[in-house]
C-alpha positions, 0 to 999 in steps of 0.5 A: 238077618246078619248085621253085615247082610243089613249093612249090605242092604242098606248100602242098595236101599241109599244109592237106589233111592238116589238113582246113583249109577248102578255100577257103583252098587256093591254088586260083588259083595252081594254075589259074595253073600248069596254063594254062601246064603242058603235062602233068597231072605237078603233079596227079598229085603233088597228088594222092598228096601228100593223097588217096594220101599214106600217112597219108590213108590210114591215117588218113583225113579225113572222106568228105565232105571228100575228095570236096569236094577231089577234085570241086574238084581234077578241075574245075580240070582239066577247065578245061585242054585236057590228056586226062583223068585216070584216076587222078582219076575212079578215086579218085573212084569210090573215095571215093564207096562209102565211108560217112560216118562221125561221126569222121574224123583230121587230119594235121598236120606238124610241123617236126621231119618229124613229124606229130600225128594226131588222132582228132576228131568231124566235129561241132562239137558233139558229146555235149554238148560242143565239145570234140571238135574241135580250135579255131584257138587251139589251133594258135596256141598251139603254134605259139608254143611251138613258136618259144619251145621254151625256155619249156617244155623240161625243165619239168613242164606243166599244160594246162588243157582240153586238149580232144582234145590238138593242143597237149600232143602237139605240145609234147611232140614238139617242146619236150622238157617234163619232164613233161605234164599233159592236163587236162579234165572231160568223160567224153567229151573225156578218152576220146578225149583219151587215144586220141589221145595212144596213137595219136601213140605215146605211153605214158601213166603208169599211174594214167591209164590206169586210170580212163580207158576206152579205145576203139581205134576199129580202128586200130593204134598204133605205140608210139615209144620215147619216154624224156621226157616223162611224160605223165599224163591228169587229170581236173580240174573248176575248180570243186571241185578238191581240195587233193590234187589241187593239192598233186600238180600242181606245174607249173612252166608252165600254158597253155591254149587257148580258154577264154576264151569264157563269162564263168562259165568264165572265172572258174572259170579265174581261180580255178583260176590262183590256186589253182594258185599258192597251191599251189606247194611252192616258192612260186614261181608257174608260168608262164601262157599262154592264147590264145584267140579273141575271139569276144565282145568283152565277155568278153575285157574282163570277162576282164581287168577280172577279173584286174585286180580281184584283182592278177593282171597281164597283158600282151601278147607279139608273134604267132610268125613262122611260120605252121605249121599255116595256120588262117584267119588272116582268121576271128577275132581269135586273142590270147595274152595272157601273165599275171602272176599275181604282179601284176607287169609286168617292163619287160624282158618288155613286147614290142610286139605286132602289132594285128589290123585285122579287130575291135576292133584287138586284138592278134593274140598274148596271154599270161600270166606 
């Protein structure tokens, strides 16, 4: 097969697996090369590199999205003059007995050859609460750390709603932390937080596991022998955290993602940022990063008027280079905005950044110090 063909096919193999919306598929590239293929060889290997790739199978997406995929696949066959497929009708007929079920998995590869599998509700909202699927931000975030590796490694990080775990799995696959700590408060999202981080084989430290219930949803984990980083599972509400509980978190590195979206949440945030740092025993404030989506413009200006009114300083840093994970790009605008909460802006940390052209011009990557 032509390197462009495995190129092409790839390019399905990563967003199929991830369950990205299939109208951000390069469709017309794949038209473009059956008009001039005089065989099916590039469908067949699309197929086995999504619907028949082993972690499809183990870990399935939802009925409903690989029968979306596979109509889509065999149309743009049907359109070309090659004999039918058998194989294409048969994995049809196959996907079409199954039953649709309230869960599905996504695969997402990363870079090192490996892949975070998530356990994710096909709801987005769900038992009273959005935090069972994974948001775009979520996979901005890790991409950023992913290319900045060195902000993480060897450090003790706080993820502040972790949600269902996309960006502590993939930074504690790909960064090297000392520790990890996944934090979130609804029963729910931390059930299914801590299935996802077994399922992804890793050993989480005792205390977590014996206050969170776990379900294992008959699938086995394959437990890898990671010696870093210590994982841990904390349930944590912004609002009534403990002095305890601040004294043992200790990060060295807190993000989050998406969770600048309701101006009483946001604020809830800003105290906990502040808390955080009150608390450290070096007295040494961490390191913060947030991305988020703007979803409403007056939210994101409340956020940093917020933090300007009590000195916390904030400031821009430029988008990563590598697109990984292939959100949709063209959705929202998704911001890291990287803040001090010394109040202090370093000349040498003031990066230019790269301006969204679909709202408000905000710039596309966002954090804080």
């Amino acid at each position: 097969m032509a390197a462009a063909e495995e190129e092409l096919a790839l390019g399905f193999q990563r967003r199929f697996l991830a369950a990205r919306p299939l109208r951000s598929f390069p469709w017309p590239e794949l038209e473009q090369k059956l008009k001039t293929s005089s065989d099916s060889s590039l469908l067949v290997d699309i197929l086995h590199k999504t619907i028949l790739h082993p972690l499809c199978v183990k870990y399935p997406s939802s009925v409903k999205y690989r029968r979306g995929f596979l109509t889509e696949l065999i149309k743009k066959h049907e359109s070309t003059t090659a004999e039918p497929l058998d194989e294409l009708y048969d994995t049809l007929a196959d996907i079409l007995n199954k039953e649709e079920s309230t869960h599905c998995y996504k695969n997402y590869l990363l870079p090192t050859g490996e892949s975070v599998t998530l356990s994710e509700n096909v709801a987005i909202i769900s038992r009273g609460t959005t935090g069972l699927v994974t948001w775009d931000a979520a996979l901005h975030l890790a991409e950023w750390a992913i290319e900045n590796s060195t902000v993480f490694s060897n450090r003790t990080v706080l993820e502040l709603g972790s949600g269902i775990g996309f960006t502590g799995i993939a930074i504690s696959k790909t960064c090297n932390p000392k520790a990890y700590i996944f934090s979130d408060y609804h029963h729910c999202v931390l059930k299914q937080l801590t299935e996802n981080i077994c399922l992804n084989g890793f050993v989480l430290e005792p205390e977590t596991t014996n206050h969170i219930e776990m379900q294992s949803q008959g699938q086995k984990v394959e437990v890898m022998n990671y010696q870093k980083p210590k994982l841990t599972v904390a349930e944590l509400d912004w609002g009534s955290v403990t002095e305890k509980q601040l004294m043992d978190l200790q990060p060295d590195v807190i993000i989050a993602a998406d969770v600048v979206y309701d101006p009483e949440i946001t604020l809830a945030l800003i105290g906990m940022l502040q808390k955080l740092s009150t608390y450290r025993a070096d007295g040494k404030p961490p390191e913060v990063y947030i991305a988020f989506t703007v979803r409403n413009p007056d939210t994101y200006h409340q956020f940093k008027a917020e933090l300007d009114k009590i000195g916390i300083g904030w400031q821009i840093i430029p988008a990563h280079r590598n697109s990984i994970f292939l959100y949709d790009l063209h959705s929202n605008v998704n911001g890291h905005i990287y803040f001090s909460v010394q109040g202090q802006h370093s000349s040498e940390e003031l990066f230019s950044s790269q301006c969204s052209i679909k709202l408000l011009c905000i710039n596309d990557c966002a954090s804080i110090l």
